[in-house]
N, C-alpha and C positions, 0 to 999 in steps of 0.2 A: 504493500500500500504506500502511497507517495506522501511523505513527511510533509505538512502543511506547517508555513514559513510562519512563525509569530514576531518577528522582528519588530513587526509595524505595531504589536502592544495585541491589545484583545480584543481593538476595533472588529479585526478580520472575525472574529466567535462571537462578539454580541451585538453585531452590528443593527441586527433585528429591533436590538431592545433600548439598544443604550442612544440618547439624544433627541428621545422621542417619548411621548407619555405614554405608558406602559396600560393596555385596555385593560378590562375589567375580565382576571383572571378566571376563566371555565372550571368549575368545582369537580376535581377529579374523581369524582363516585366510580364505584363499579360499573353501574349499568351504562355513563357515560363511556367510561372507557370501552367497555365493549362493543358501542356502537362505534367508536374510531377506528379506521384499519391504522394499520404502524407506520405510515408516512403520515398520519395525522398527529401521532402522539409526539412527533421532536420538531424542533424550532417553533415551538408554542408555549405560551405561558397559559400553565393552566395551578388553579388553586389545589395542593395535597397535604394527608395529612401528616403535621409535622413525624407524629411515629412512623411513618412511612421512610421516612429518611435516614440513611446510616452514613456517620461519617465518611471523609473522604480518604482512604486509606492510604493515599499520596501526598496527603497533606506535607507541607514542609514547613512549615508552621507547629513551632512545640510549645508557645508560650503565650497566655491569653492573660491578659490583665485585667480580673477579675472586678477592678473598678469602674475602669470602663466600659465594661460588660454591663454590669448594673447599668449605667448610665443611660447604655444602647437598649436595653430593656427597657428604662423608662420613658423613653423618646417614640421606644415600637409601642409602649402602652397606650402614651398618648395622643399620636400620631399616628398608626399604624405601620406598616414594612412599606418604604417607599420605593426600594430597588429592588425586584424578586430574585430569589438568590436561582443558583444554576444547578441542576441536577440530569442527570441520564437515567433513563429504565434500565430495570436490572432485573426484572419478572414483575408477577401481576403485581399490582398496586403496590412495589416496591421499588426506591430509587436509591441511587447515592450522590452523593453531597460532590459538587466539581468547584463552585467558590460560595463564600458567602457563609463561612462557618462560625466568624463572630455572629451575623446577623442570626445563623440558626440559633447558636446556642441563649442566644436573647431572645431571642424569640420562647426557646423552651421554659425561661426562667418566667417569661410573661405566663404561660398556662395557653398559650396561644394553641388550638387543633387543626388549624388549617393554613397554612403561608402559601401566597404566590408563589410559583418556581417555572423560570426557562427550561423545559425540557429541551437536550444537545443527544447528538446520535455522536459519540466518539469513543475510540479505544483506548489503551489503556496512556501511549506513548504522548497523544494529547492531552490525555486527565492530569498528566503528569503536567507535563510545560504547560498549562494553563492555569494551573493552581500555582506554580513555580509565577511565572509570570505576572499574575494578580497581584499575588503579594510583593513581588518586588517593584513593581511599576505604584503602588499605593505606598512600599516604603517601610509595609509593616513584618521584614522579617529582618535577624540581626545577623552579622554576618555570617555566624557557624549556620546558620538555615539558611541562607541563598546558598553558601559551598557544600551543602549534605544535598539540596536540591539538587545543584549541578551536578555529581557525584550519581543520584540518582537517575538522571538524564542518561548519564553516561554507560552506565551499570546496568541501569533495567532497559534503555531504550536502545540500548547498543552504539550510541553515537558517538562522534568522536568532536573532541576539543570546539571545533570548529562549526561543526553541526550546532553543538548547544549553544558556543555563542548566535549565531544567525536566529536561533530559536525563539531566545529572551534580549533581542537584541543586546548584544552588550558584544565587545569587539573581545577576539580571541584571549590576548595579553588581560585583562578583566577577568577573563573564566580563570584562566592559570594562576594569575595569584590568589583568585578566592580559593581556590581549591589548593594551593598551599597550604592556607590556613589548618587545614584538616591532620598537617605533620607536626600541629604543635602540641605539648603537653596539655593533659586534658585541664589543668588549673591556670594556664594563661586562655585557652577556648572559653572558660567560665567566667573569666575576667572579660573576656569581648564580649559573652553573648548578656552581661550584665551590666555594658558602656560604662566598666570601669576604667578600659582601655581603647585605645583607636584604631582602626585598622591599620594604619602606621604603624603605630605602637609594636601590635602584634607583627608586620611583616618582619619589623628590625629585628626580632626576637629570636626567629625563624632558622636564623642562620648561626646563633650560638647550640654547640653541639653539649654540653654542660648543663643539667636539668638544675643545679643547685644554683648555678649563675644565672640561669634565666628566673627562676624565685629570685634570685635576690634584686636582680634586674624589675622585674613586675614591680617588688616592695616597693620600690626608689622609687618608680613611675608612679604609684599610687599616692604611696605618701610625701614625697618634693614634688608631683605636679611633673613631672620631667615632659620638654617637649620630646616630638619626633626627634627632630634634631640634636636632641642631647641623647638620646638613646643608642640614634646613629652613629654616635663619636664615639659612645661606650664601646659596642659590640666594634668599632673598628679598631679602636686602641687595643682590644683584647685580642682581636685577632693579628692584630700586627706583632703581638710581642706571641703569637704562638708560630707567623712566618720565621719569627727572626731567631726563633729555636732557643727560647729560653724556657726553663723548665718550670713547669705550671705545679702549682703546688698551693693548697688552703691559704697559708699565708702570705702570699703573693698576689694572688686573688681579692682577698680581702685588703691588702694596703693596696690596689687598685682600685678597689670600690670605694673605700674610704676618701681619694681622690676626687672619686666623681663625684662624691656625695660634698667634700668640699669645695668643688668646681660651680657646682649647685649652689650651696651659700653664699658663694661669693656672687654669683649671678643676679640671684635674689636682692642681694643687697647693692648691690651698684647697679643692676637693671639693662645688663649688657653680656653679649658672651664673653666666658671664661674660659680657656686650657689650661690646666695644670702639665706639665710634663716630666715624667719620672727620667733622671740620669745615672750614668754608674756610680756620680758623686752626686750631691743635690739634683737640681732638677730647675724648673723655669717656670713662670706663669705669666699668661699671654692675658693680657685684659685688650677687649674691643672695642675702637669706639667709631663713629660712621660722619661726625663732623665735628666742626672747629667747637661747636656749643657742648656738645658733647664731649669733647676732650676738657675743656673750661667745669662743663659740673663734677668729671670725676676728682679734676683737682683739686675740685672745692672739696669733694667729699674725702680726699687723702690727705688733705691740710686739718680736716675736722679731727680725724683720727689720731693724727699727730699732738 
């Protein structure tokens, strides 16, 4: 069967429904449905019962925020369901769920027996990238769920790199580093999937082979605030002194990180980048500054110190 492009977004799957006012949903009863043959029953929106519907087993989406949930609840209470969510048949008066799984699950906490739904005839590789797709075009997945998506793309759809980006429009180089993501230990993954950290964050991380440096690496980032760019200095100084074949060892480690962490103070408090740099005898420290006013405050502030 010929893989249908979703580049363009979901236009091309709800085009039916979506920028137009949605009719007055046909009540999916038995005797209704029997009277439909099965080109009647997909690309319609007909009204079913919520128990009718079972999760969407593709879902890429692990995490619902329970408050907002409520909210969507209260909004479907008092307003009723304004966008009918999307489902496919799957036998008699049974469907499954392809988007629209907060609205279901708001829906279920209203007490609600009957929701709108877009009935779609599609198999399994588009349930896939359409729900992949949904939520990342809306924004609501965090990054380990757009790279277990793609992953899944990849894995159950048989596609290749290139395939899934075209799919979820997103350019190849995009697929590949989210799906990096997936090599990292699973307590910096929990760190991203809870925006304690930034996708930055986590790529710089990536490439330290050391799961105790990368903990300690996370700590700093969480607790100094550390940018991109100072993380990037970190994992390169480390690696530079693992090119230049010095022997890596607990305590060596730590009076490098000690470093960074006082490269970091000093940042903070004069509000400019810092290097420290370790020598065979002392060592150096590079203060930044980007103009003449800027050179003039730090000496204000090294005269204050004095």
């Amino acid at each position: 069967m010929a893989k249908k492009v979703l580049g363009r977004g979901l236009g091309a799957y709800f085009q039916d429904v979506e920028g137009t006012k949605s009719p007055e949903p046909t009540l999916a009863t038995k005797d209704v449905l029997e009277k439909m043959d099965s080109r009647e029953k997909v690309n319609v929106i007909l009204s079913v019962p919520v128990a009718s519907i079972r999760a969407n087993p593709f879902q890429p989406r692990q995490d619902f925020d329970e408050i907002k949930l409520q909210e969507l609840a209260d909004s479907i209470r008092e307003l009723g369901l304004i966008q009918p969510v999307t489902v496919r048949h799957i036998g008699e008066e049974r469907y499954e769920l392809i988007s629209g799984e907060r609205r279901l699950r708001a829906c279920r906490m209203t007490g609600l027996e009957y929701i709108p739904a877009y009935i779609r005839d599609v198999n399994d590789d588009e349930i896939i990238a359409m729900a992949l797709v949904e939520n990342i075009q809306r924004e609501q997945l965090n990054p380990i769920e757009t790279a277990l998506g793609y992953k899944r793309l990849l894995d159950e759809c048989s596609l290749t790199q290139e395939e899934v980006a075209g799919r979820v429009g997103k350019n190849r180089t995009t697929v590949t580093n989210m799906l990096r993501l997936l090599n990292l230990p699973a307590f910096i993954q929990a760190a991203l999937k809870q925006n304690r950290i930034t996708i930055g964050h986590a790529r710089a991380l990536i490439t330290v082979e050391n799961e105790r440096v990368q903990q300690q690496l996370l700590d700093r980032i969480i607790d100094q605030d550390l940018s991109v760019r100072q993380v990037e200095d970190a994992v390169k100084h480390l690696a530079d002194r693992k090119k230049g074949g010095q022997k890596k060892n607990s305590k060596k480690d730590q009076k490098d990180l000690e470093l960074l962490q006082l490269a970091s103070t000093l940042q903070n408090k004069f509000s400019t980048r810092v290097h420290i740099k370790r020598k065979s005898q002392g060592g150096e420290i590079k203060i930044e500054y980007y103009s003449d006013e800027e050179l003039e405050r730090l000496l204000s502030l090294f005269e204050g110190v004095s």
